[in-house]
C-alpha positions as CSV (number, residue, x, y, z in Angstrom):
1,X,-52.3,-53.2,-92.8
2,X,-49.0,-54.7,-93.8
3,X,-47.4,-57.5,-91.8
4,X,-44.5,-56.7,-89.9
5,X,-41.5,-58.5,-91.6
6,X,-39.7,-61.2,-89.5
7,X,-36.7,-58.8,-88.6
8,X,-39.1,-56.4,-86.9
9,X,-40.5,-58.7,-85.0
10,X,-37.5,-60.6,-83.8
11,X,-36.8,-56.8,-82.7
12,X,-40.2,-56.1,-80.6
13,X,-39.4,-59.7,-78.9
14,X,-36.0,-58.6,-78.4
15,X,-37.0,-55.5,-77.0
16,X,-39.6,-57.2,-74.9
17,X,-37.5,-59.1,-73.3
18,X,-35.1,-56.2,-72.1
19,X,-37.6,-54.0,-70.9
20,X,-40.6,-55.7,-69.9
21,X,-42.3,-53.0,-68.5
22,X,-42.8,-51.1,-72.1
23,X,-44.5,-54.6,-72.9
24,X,-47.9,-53.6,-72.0
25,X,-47.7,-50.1,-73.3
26,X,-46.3,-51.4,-76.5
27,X,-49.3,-54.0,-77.1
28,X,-51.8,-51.4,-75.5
29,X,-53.1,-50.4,-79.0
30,X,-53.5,-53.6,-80.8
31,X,-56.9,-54.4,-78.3
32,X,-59.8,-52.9,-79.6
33,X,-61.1,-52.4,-76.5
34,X,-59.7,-50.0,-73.6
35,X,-61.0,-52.6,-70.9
36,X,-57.4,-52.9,-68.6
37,X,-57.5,-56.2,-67.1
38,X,-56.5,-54.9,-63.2
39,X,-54.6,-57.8,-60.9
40,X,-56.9,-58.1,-58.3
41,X,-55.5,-57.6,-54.6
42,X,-54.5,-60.3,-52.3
43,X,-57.4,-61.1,-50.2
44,X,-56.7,-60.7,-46.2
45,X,-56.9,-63.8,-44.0
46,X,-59.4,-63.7,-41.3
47,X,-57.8,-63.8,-37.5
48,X,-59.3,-67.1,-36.9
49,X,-57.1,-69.0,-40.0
50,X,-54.3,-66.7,-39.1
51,X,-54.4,-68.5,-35.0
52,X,-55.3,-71.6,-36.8
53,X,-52.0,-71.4,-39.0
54,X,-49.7,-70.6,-35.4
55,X,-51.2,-73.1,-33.5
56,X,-50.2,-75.6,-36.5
57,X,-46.9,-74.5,-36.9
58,X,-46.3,-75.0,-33.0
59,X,-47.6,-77.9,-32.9
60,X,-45.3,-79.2,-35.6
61,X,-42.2,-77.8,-33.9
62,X,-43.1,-79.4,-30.8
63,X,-43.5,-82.8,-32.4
64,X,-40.5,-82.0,-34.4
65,X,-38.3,-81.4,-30.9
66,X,-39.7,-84.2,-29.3
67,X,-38.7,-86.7,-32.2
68,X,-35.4,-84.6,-32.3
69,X,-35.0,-85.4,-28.5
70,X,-36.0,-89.0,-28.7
71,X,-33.3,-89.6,-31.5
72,X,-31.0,-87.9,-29.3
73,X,-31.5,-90.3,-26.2
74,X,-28.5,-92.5,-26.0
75,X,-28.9,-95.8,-26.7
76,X,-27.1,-98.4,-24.2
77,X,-23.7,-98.9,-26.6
78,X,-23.7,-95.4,-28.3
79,X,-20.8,-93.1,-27.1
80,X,-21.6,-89.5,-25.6
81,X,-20.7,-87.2,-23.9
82,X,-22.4,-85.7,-20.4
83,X,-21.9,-82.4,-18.7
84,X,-21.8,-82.1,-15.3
85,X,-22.2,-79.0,-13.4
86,X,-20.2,-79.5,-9.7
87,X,-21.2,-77.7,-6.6
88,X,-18.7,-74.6,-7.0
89,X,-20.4,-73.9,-10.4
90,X,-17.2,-75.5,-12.9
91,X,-18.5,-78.0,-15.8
92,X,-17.0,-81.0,-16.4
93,X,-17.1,-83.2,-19.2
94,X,-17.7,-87.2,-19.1
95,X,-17.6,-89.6,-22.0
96,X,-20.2,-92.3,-21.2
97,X,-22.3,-94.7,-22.9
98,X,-26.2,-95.3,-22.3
99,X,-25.5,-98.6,-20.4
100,X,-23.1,-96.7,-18.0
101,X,-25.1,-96.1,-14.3
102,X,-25.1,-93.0,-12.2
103,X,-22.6,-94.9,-10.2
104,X,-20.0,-95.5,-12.6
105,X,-20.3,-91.8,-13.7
106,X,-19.7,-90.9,-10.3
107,X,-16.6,-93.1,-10.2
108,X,-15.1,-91.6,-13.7
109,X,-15.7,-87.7,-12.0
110,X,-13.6,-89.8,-8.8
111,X,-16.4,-88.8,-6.7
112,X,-17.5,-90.9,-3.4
113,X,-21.2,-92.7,-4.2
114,X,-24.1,-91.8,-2.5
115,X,-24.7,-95.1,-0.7
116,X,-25.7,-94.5,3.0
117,X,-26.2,-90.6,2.4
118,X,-22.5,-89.4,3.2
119,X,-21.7,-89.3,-0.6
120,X,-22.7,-87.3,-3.5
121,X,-25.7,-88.3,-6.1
122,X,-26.4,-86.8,-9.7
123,X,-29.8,-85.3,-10.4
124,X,-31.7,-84.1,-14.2
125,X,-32.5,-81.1,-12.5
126,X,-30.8,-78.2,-10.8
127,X,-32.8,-76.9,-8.3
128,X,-31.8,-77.0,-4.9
129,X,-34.5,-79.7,-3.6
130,X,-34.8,-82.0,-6.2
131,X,-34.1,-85.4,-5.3
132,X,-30.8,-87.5,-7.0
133,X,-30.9,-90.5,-9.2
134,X,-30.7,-94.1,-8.0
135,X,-27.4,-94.9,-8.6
136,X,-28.1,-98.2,-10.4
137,X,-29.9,-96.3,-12.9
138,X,-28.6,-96.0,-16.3
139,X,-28.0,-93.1,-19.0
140,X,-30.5,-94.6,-21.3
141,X,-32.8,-95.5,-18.7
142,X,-32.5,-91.6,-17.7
143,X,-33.3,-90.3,-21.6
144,X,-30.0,-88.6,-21.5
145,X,-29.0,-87.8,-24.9
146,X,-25.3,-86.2,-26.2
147,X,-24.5,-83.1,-24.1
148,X,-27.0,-83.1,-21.7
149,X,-26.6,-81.8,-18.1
150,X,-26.3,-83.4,-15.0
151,X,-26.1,-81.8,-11.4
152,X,-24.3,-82.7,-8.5
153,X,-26.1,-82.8,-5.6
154,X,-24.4,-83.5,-2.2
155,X,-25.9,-84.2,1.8
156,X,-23.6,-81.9,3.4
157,X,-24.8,-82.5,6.6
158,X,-24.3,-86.3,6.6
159,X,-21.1,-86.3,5.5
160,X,-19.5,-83.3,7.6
161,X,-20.9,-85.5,10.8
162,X,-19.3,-89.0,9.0
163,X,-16.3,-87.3,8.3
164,X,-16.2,-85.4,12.3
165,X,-16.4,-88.8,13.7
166,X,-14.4,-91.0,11.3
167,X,-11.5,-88.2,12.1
168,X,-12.2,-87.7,15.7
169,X,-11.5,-91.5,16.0
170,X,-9.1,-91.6,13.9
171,X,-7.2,-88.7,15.5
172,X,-7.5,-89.5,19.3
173,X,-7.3,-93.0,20.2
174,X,-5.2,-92.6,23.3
175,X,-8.0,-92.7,26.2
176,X,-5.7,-90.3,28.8
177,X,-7.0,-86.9,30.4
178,X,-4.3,-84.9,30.7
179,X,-1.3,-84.9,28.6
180,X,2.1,-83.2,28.9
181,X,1.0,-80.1,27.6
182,X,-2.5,-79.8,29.7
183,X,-4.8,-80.3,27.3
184,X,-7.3,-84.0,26.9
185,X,-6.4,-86.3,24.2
186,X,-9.4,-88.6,25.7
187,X,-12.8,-88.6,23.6
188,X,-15.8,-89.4,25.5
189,X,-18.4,-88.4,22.7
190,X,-17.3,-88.6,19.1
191,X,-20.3,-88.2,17.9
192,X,-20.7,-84.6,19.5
193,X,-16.8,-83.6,18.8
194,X,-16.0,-80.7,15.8
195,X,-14.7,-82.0,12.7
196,X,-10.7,-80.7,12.1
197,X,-11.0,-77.1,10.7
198,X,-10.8,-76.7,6.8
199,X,-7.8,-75.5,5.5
200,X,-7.4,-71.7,4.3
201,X,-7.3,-71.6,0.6
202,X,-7.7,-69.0,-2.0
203,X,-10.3,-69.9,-4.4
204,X,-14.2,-69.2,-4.1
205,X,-15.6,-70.4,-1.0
206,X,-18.2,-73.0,-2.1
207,X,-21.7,-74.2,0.0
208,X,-19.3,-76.9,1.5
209,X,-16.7,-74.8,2.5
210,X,-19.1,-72.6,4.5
211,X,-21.0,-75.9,5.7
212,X,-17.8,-76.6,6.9
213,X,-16.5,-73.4,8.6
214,X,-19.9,-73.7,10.5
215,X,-19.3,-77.5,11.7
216,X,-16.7,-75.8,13.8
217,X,-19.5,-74.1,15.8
218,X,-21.1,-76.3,18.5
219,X,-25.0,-76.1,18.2
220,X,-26.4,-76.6,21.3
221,X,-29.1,-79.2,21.9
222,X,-30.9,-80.3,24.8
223,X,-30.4,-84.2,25.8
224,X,-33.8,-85.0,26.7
225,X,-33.0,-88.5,28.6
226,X,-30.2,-88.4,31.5
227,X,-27.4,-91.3,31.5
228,X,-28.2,-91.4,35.0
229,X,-32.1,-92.2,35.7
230,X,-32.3,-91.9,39.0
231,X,-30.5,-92.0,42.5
232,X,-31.1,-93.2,45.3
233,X,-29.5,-90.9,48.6
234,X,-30.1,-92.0,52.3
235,X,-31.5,-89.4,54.2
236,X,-29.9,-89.5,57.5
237,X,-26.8,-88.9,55.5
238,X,-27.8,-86.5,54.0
239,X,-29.3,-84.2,56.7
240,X,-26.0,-85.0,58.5
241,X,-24.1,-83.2,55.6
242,X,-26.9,-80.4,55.7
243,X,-26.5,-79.8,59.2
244,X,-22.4,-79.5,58.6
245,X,-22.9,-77.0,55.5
246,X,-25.0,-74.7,58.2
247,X,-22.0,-74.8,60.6
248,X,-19.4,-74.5,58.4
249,X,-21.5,-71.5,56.3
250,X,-22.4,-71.8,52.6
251,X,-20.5,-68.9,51.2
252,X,-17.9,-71.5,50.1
253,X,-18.7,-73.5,47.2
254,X,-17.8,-77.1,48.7
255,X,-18.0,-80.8,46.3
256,X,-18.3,-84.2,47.9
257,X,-17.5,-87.3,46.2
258,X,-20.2,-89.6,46.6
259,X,-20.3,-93.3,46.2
260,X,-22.1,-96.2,45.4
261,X,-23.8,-98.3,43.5
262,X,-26.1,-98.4,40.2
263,X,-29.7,-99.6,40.5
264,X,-31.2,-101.1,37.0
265,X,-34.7,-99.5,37.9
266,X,-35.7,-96.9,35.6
267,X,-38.3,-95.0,37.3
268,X,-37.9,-91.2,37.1
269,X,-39.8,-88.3,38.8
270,X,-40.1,-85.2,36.6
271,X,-39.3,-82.0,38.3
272,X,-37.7,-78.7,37.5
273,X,-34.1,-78.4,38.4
274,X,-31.2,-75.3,38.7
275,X,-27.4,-75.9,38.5
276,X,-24.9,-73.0,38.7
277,X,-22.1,-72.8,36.5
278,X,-19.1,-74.0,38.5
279,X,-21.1,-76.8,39.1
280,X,-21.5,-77.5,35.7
281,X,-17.9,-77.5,35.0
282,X,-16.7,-79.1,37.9
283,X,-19.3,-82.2,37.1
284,X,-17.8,-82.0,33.3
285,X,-14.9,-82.4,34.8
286,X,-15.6,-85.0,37.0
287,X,-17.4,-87.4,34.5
288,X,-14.4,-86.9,32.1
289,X,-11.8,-88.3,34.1
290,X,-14.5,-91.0,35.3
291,X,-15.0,-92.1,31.6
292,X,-11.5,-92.3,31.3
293,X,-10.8,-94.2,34.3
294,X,-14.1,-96.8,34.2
295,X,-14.6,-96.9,30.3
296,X,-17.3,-95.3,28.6
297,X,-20.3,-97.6,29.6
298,X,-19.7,-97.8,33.6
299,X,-17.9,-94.3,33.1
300,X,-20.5,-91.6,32.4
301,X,-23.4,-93.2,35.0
302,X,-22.1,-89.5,37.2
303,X,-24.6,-87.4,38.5
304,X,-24.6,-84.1,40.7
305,X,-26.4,-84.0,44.0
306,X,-26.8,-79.8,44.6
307,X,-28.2,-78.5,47.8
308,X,-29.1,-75.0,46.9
309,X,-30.5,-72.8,49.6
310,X,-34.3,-70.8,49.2
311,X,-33.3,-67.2,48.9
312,X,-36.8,-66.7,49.7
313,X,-37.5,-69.5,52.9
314,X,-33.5,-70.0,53.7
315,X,-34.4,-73.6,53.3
316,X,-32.0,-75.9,51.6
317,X,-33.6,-78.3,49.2
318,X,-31.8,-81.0,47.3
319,X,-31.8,-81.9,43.6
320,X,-29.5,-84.0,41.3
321,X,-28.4,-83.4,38.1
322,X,-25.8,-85.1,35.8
323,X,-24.5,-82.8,32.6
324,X,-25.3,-84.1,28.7
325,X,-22.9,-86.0,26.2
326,X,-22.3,-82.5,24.8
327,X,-21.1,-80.7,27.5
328,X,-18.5,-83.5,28.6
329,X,-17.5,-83.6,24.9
330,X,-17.4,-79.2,24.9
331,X,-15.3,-79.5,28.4
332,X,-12.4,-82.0,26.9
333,X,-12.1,-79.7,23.6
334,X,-11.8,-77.1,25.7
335,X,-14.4,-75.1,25.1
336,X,-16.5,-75.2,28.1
337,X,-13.5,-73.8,30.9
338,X,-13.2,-75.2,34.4
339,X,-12.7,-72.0,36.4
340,X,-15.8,-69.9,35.4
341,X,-15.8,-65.9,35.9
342,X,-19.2,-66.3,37.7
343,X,-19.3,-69.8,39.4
344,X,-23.1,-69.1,40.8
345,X,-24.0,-67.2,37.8
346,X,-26.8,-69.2,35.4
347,X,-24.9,-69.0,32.3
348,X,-21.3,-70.3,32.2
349,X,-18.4,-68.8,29.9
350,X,-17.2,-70.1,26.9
351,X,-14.2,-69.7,25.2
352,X,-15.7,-70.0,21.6
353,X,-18.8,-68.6,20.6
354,X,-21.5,-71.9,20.6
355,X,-24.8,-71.8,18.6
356,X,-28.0,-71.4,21.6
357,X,-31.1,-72.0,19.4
358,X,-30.9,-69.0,16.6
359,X,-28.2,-67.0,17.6
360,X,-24.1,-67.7,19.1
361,X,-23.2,-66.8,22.2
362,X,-20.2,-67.1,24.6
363,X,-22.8,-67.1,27.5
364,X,-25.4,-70.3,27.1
365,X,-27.8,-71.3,29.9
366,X,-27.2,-74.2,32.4
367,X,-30.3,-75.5,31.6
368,X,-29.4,-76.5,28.2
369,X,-26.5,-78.5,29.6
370,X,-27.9,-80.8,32.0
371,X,-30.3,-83.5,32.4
372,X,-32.4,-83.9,35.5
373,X,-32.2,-87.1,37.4
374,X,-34.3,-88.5,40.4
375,X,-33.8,-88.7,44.1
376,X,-35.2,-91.6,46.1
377,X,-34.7,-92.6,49.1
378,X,-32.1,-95.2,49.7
379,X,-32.8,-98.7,51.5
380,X,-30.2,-101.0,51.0
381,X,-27.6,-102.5,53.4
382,X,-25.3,-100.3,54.5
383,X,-26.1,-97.3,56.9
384,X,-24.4,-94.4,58.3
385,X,-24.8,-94.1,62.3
386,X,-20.5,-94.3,62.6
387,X,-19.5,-90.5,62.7
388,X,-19.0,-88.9,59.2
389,X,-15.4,-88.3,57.4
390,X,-14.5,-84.6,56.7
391,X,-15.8,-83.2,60.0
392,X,-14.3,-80.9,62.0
393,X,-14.3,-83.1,64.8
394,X,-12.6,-86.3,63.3
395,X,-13.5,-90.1,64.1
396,X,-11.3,-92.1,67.0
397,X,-10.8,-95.6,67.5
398,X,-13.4,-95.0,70.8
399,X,-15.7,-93.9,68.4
400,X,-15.0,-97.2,66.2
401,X,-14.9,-99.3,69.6
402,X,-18.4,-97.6,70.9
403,X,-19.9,-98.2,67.5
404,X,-19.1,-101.8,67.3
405,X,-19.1,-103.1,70.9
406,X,-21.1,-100.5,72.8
407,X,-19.3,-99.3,76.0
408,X,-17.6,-102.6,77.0
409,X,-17.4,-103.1,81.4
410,X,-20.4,-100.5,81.5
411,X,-22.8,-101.4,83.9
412,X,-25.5,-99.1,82.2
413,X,-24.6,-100.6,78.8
414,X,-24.6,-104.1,80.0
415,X,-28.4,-103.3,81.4
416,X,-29.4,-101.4,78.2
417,X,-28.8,-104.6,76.2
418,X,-30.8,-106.9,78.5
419,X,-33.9,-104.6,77.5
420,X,-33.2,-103.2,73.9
421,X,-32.0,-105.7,71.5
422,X,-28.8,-105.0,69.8
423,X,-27.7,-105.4,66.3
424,X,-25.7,-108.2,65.6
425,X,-22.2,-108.4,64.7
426,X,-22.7,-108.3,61.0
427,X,-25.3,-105.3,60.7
428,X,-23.1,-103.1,63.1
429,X,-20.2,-103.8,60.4
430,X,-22.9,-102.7,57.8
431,X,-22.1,-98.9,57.7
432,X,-20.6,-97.2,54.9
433,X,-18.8,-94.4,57.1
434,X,-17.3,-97.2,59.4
435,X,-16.0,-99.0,56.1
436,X,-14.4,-95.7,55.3
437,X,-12.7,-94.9,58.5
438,X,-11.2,-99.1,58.6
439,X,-10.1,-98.5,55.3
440,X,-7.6,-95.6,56.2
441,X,-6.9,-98.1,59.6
442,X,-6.0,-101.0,58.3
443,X,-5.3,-100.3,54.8
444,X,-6.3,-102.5,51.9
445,X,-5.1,-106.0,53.3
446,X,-6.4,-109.2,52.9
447,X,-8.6,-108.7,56.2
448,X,-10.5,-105.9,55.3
449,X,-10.9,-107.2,51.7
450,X,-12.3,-110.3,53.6
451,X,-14.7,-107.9,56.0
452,X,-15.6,-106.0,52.7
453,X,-17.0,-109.6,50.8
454,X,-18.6,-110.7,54.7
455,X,-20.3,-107.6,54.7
456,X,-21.8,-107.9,50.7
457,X,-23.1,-111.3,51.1
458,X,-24.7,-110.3,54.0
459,X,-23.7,-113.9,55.9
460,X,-24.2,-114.3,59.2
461,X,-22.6,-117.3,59.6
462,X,-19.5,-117.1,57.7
463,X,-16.7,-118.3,60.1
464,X,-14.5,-115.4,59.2
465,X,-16.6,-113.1,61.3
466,X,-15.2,-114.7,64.5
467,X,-11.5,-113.5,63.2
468,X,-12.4,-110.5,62.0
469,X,-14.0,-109.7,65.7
470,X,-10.6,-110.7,67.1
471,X,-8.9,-108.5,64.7
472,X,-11.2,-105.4,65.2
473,X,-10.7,-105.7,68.9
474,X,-6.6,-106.0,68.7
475,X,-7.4,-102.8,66.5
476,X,-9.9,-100.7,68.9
477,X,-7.6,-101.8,71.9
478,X,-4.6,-100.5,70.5
């Protein structure tokens, strides 16, 4: 066979190389034998290498991120920048460093810090209980890298009641009940008052604004210990002004004053208790201008001495009350009125729906707005055998002569006193409705403010009892 010249086979590589695919065909008869050598197929991975191949490459990426996201972490002098996500969803976009604190962040947003819990705090993580950052801590510190989130978080609570009392103080200073237009500019509770009401805007209504909006509401809660612990009423006096409310019938709903003095002693007797609602309102009413007058301290020590009568027996009984901080606060803000529809009714009226456990009502119970207080009976030093004020038979100067004297040229008096020993001098001045009736006598002159300190020092020998008997006889005389 003749060689193929060197132009020929310049051509076959030439033609090779342009279509490969004629290549094999071409060379197919120069082998002398028609074995084909066949590419094998690729041979299928089993599903154990296949898992063993994903697990691998996962386990790369992950060490892959986590290196990515520790050369991310700010260092304490490399600039960054921080995204914080505020309450009403909008972002906001702080440059920072890795030495700069949660504090200082807060400061660059012009946000109040968290200290004391009436402030905001910044937290890694968006869910609705998490728990803020210290604010001493730092970016670094944190891991925070270049455009990571933070989340404001905010105790609502805390600083709507801050914010109620720092503007309820701020706001009414003057300590007056009763201004020019009728309403109370006197505070007796700021802790209880209602923060100012928001302002009406037209953007989204955020968490706080609602937070807000329901500040205005007043949630009921029971005072559990009374400002009052216990009184102390004499019982002669008061079957006396039983015996007149059964003369005078109980159809009209009647309020004494009654005074006197606080005892230190703290012990209580537990018992249940009723109070209408007239008699809730009036004794709001009472203890308000009482604060206002005495100061707060000697102020609210008011209670309520009721004598409600058994619809089953017809009995009177008698039980003491005094209302809670809440009430008195509710009555000067006007929302708890004086003059209820229903004054016997359980339930008062309210001229603002108030929150009574779960639900608002304009009705709330009487028992949520008082505290019961003790009765015990009274020993001290004054007494009450002179005939009572406000009777419809009034005192005379006989009765004040009788009282203090007995029945002066009686024969029968003169013998009674040889066999029944009398009270002296000092103990027959000793009675708080006979104190009463010389005060409207004589007025408020230097004698009866001399009979008034005899009479508390309890001295028998004081020589200003001889004038003052001179004086009460001129009077009785007269």
């Amino acid at each position: 066979m003749q060689a193929p010249t060197r132009a020929t086979s310049t051509a076959a590589r030439c033609r090779w190389r342009r279509q490969p695919q004629s290549y094999h065909t071409h060379q197919a008869p120069l082998n002398n034998n028609n074995n084909i050598r066949r590419k094998k197929p690729p041979r299928r991975r089993s599903s154990s290498s296949a898992f063993s191949t994903s697990l691998s490459l996962v386990l790369l990426l992950a060490v892959c991120c986590w290196c990515g996201r520790a050369a991310a972490a700010a260092a304490p002098g490399s600039p960054l920048t921080l995204r914080v996500r505020m309450p009403d969803g909008a972002v906001k976009r702080v440059k920072a460093t890795g030495a700069d604190t949660i504090d200082g962040i807060l400061g660059k947003l012009g946000m109040e810090k968290g200290d004391g819990g009436s402030g905001e705090g910044l937290s890694t993580d968006a869910s609705a209980g998490s728990s803020t950052a210290d604010g001493a801590t730092s970016v670094a510190a944190l891991g925070l890298g270049n455009g990571d989130f933070l989340y404001v978080k905010s105790d609502s609570a805390a600083r709507a009641a801050a914010k109620a009392k720092s503007d309820a103080l701020g706001r009414m200073k003057a300590a007056v009940v009763g201004d020019k237009t009728g309403g109370s500019k006197f505070v007796p509770f700021p802790q209880h008052a209602r923060p100012p009401p928001p302002r009406a805007t037209k953007r989204v209504k955020t968490w706080q604004d609602i937070e807000a909006m329901q500040a205005q509401t007043f949630s009921l809660k029971p005072q559990k210990d009374s400002n009052v612990k216990k009184i102390s009423v004499e019982q002669s006096a008061m079957d006396d002004f039983v015996g007149y409310l059964k003369q005078t019938g109980l159809r009209k709903h009647r309020c004494a004053l009654l005074f006197g003095r606080v005892s230190p002693s703290t012990n209580g007797v537990k018992r249940e208790h009723f109070m209408a609602a007239a008699d809730v309102a009036t004794a709001a009413a009472l203890q308000l201008m009482s604060m206002a007058d005495k100061g707060k301290e000697e102020g609210v020590l008011v209670a309520t001495v009721t004598v409600p009568v058994n619809a089953t027996t017809g009995e009177m009984a008698t039980e003491a009350f005094s209302v809670s901080n809440q009430t008195v606060q509710m009555f000067s803000e006007g929302v708890l009125g004086h003059h209820q529809p229903e004054p016997t009714a359980g339930r008062v009226a309210t001229t603002a729906a108030v929150k009574e456990g779960s639900k608002e009502t304009t009705t709330p119970e009487t028992l949520g707005l008082i505290c019961n207080v003790a009765i015990v009976q009274h020993e001290g030093v004054l007494q009450t055998r002179f005939p009572s004020a406000n009777r419809s038979k009034a005192a005379s100067l006989s009765d004040l002569k009788e009282c203090l004297f007995g029945k002066i040229g009686s024969k029968a008096a003169a013998k009674n006193q040889k066999k029944q020993k009398q009270p002296s001098f000092l103990k027959r001045l000793s009675d708080f409705q006979l104190l009463l009736f010389l005060s409207r006598q004589m007025g408020f002159s230097r004698d009866f403010e001399e009979l008034c300190s005899v009479v508390q020092k309890r001295d028998g020998k004081s020589p200003a009892l001889d004038k003052l008997k001179v004086v009460l006889e001129n009077l009785c005389d007269a």
